[in-house]
C-alpha positions in Angstrom: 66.0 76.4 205.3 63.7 76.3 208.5 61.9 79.0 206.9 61.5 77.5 203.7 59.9 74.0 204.7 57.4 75.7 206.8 56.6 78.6 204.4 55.3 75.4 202.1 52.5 74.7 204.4 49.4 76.2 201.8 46.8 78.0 203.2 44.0 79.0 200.6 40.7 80.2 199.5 38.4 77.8 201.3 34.9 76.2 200.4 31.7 78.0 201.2 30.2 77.1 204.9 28.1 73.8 205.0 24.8 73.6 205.9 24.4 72.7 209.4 21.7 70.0 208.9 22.7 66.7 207.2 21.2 65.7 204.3 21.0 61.8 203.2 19.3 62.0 199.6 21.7 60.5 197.6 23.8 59.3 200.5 25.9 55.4 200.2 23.5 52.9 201.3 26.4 51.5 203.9 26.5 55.2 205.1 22.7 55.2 205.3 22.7 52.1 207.1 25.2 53.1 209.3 23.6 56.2 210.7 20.4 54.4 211.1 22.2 51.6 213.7 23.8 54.9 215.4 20.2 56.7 216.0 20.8 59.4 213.5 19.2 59.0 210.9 15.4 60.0 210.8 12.6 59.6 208.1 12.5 63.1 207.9 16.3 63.3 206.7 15.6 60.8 203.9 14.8 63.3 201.5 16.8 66.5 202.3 19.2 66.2 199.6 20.2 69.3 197.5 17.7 69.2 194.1 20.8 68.8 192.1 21.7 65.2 192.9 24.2 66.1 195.9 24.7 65.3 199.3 26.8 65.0 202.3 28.7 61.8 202.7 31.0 60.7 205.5 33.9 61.1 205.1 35.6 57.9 202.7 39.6 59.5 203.7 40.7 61.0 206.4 43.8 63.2 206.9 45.0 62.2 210.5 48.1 64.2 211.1 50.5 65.0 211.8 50.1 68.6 213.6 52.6 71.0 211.5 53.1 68.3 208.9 51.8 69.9 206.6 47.9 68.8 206.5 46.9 72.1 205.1 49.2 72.1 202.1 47.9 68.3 201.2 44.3 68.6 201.6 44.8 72.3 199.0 46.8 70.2 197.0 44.5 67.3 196.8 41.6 69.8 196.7 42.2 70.5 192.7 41.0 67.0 192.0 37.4 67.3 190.2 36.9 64.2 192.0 37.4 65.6 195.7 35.0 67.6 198.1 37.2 68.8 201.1 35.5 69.8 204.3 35.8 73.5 205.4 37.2 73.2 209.1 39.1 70.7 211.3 36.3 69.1 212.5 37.6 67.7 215.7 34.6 65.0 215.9 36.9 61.7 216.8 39.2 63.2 219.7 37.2 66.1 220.6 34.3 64.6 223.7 31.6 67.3 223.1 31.9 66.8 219.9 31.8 63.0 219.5 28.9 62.9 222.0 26.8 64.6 219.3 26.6 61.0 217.2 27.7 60.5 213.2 24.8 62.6 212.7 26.6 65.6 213.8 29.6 64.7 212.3 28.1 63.9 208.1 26.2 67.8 208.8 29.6 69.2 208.9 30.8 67.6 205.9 30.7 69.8 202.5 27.9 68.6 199.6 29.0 66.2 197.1 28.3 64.1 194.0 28.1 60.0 194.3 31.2 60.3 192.7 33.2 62.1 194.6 35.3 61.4 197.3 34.9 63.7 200.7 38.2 64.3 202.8 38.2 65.7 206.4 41.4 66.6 208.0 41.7 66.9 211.6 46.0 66.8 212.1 45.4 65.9 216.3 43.6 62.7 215.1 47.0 60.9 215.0 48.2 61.9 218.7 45.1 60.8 220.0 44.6 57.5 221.7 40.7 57.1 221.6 40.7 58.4 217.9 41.9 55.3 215.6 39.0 52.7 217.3 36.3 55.2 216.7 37.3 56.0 213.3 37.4 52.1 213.1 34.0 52.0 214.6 32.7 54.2 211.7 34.8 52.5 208.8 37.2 50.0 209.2 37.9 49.9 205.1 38.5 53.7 205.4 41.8 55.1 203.7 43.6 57.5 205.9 46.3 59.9 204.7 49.3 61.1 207.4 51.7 63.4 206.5 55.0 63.4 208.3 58.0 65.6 208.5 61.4 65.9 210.4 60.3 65.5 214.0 62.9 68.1 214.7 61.3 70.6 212.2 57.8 69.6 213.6 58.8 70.7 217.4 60.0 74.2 215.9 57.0 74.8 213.6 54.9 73.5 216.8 56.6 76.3 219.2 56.5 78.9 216.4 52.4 78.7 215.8 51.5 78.6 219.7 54.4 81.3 220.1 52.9 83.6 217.7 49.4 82.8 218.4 50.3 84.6 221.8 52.1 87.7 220.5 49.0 88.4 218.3 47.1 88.5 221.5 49.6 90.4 223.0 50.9 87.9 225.8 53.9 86.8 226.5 55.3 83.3 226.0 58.8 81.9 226.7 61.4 81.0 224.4 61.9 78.1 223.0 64.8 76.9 225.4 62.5 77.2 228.5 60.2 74.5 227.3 62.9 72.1 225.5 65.4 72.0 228.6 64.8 71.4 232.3 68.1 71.3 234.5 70.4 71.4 231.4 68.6 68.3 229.8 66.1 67.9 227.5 62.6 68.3 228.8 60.8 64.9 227.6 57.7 65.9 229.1 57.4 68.9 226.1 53.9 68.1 224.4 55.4 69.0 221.3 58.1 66.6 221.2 55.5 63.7 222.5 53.4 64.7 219.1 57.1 63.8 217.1 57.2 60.5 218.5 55.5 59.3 215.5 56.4 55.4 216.3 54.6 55.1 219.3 51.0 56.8 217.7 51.5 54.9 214.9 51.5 51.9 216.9 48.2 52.7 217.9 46.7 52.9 215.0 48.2 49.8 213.4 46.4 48.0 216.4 43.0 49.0 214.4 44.1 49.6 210.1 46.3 47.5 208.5 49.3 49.4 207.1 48.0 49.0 203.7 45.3 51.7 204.3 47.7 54.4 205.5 49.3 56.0 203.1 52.1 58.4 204.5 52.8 61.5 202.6 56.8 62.9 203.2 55.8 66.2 204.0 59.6 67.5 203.4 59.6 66.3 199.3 55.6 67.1 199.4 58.1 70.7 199.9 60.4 70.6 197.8 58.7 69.0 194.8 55.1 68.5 195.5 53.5 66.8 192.0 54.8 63.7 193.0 53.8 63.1 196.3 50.2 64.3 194.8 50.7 61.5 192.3 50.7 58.8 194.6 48.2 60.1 196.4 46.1 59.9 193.8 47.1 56.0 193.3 46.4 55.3 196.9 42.7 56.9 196.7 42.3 55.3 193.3 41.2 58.7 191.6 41.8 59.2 188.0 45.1 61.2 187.4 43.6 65.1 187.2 46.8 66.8 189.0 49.1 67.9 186.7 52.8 69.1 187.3 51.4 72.9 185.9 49.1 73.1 188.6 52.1 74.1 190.7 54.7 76.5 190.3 57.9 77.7 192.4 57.3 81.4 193.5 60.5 83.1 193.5 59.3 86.1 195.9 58.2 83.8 198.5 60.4 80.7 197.9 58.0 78.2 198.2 55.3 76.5 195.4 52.1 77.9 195.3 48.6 76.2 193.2 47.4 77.1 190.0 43.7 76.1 189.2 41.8 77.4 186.5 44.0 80.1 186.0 43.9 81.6 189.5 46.9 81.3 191.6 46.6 80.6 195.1 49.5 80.9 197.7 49.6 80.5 201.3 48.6 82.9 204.0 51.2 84.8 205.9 50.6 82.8 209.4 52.0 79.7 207.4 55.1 80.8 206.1 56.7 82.1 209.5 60.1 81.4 210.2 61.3 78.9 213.2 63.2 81.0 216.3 67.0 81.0 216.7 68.3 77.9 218.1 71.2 77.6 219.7 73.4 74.6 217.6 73.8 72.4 220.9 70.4 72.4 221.4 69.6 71.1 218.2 72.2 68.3 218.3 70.2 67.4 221.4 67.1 67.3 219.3 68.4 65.4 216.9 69.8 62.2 219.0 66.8 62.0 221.2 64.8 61.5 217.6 67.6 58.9 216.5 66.4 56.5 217.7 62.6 56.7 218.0 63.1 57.7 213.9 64.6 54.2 213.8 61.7 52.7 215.4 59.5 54.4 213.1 61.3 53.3 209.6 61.2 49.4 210.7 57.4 49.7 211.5 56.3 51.6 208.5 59.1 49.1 206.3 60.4 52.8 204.8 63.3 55.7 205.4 62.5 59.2 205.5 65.4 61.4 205.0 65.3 62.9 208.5 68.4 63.8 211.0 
């Protein structure tokens, strides 16, 4: 079943690479504004639009996390909106220091060319653990709408430890089992980054200090699984786009077990480093995963006022 929910995580075809200079023809006047208080805006950006109307907007959502929620699948999914420009990469601008140095300028170049109309989404899954990131995306946009996907924190720790695990053996270096980072002495090693990232109360207490609650909308990554057309749907509500996603745009692929996207004919599936199954765990161990989430899950359901069907 481990296997399953993280063989859902898409990984597609992606847009073509954006041009590395940003272009404000055609650009929100707020966003035009904005740059111009922050330094980065020049006269000589004014007209570097593409000729056919476009141009690169910052970001109006955000996908913030969470790290093996499944960000990857959502932004694909939400990708088949006509109505939707995704940007290629993370881009690691609000918790990244080199990067956030480079001003908002840096960050609109590295968003993808769009119509006034359309709505562009970056997706960077560490945003959510990080404690600088939720003022400085306030900084930029305090009305912004920001999209976090969550799943069983339990599942999230495996999926963790199974990408940096075989992001080694494709390097060909070694990397300790699973046990040696989740128990110290015979207890449960609290000081594991991974299970810190499944504390999902305590981030999203941060970033309730800065957004009301009515401008995050979380996706449940484990139904976003099973039966993804509608979580889609009321994603499409909370970014108040015109229903486009329709229930045939995905279909259940037997041979891998998971749903893959159909869009204008072509089917698109995930790539083999998504669907990797989680390492053996002994039963006890998981039992000791699954009380020291009890109550920080708890936690979690009274601040966000919902349940997720989690252990």
């Amino acid at each position: 079943m481990a296997a399953l929910l993280l063989g859902a995580v898409l990984l597609v075809t992606q847009p073509q690479l954006v041009p590395s200079r940003p272009a404000a023809s055609g650009m929100e006047p707020s966003q035009q504004e904005l740059l111009r208080k922050a330094g980065t805006l020049g006269d000589d950006m004014q007209d570097s639009g593409a000729t056919n109307g476009s141009a690169q907007q910052l970001p109006q959502t955000i996908i913030i996390g969470v790290r093996k929620g499944g960000t990857r699948a959502l932004l694909e999914m939400l990708s088949l909106h006509p109505d939707v420009a995704a940007a290629e990469n993370e881009v690691h601008f609000f918790d990244w220091e080199e990067h956030y140095s480079h001003g908002l300028g840096w960050y609109l170049s590295q968003m993808p060319f769009s119509f006034p109309h359309q709505l562009t989404v970056e997706k960077t899954p560490a945003y959510f653990t990080s404690p600088k990131v939720p003022e400085r995306v306030h900084s930029m946009n305090p009305s912004i709408r920001l999209l976090l996907i969550l799943r069983d924190p339990s599942e999230r720790v495996l999926s963790d430890y199974t990408q940096v695990f075989y992001n080694h053996m494709q390097k060909r270096k070694p990397y300790p089992s699973i046990e040696e980072f989740l128990l110290r002495d015979g207890r449960l090693n609290v000081d594991y980054k991974a299970l810190n990232r499944s504390l999902y109360h305590v981030h999203m207490q941060n970033w309730l200090r800065f957004f009301p609650l009515r401008h995050i909308h979380i996706v449940d990554g484990d139904r976003l699984i099973r039966n993804p057309f509608p979580e889609i749907q009321k994603v499409e509500r909370f970014l108040k786009l015109s229903p486009q996603i329709n229930a045939s745009n995905f279909y259940f692929n037997k041979t891998k077990g998971f749903y893959c996207l159909r869009d204008s004919g072509r089917d698109r599936c995930l790539h083999e480093s998504k669907g990797r199954a989680h390492p053996q765990v002994d039963p006890k161990l998981l039992n000791k995963l699954h009380e020291y989430f009890h109550e920080p899950n708890k936690k979690f359901f009274e601040l966000v006022g919902r349940t997720f069907d989690w252990h």
